[in-house]
Steps between C-alpha positions, in 0.01 A plus 500: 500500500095551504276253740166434294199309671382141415071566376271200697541429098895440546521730262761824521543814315851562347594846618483763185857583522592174487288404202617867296860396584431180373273567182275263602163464352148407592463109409833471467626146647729416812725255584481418845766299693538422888805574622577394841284712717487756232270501179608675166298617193673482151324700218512302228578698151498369125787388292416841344585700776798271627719601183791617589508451875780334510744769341814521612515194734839293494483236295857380590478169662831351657580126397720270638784369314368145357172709372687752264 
């Protein structure tokens, strides 16, 4: 975990290890959700670069009798 400062701007600087590890990108856009007393940032990506991400996930979905 990295501590970053809040700028009299409210602005903050996303720590360069984060953003490598990330592959994010200047001008690139942020979701940003309150959560609790915590805040999160979610890059957002194009349909481009979300093919595929779902590989491998179960698709198996148990039913109940009456809804065979």
């Amino acid at each position: 975990m990295e501590a970053v400062k809040i700028s009299p701007k409210y602005q903050v600087v996303i720590p360069k290890r984060i953003r490598e590890a990330l592959g994010l990108r200047p001008g690139q856009r942020l979701q940003i959700m309150e959560i609790g007393n915590r805040i999160e940032l979610i890059p957002e990506r194009s349909i481009e670069e979300m093919e595929g991400f779902l590989e491998g996930i179960d698709t198996e979905v148990p039913r109940e009798d009456d809804r065979l």
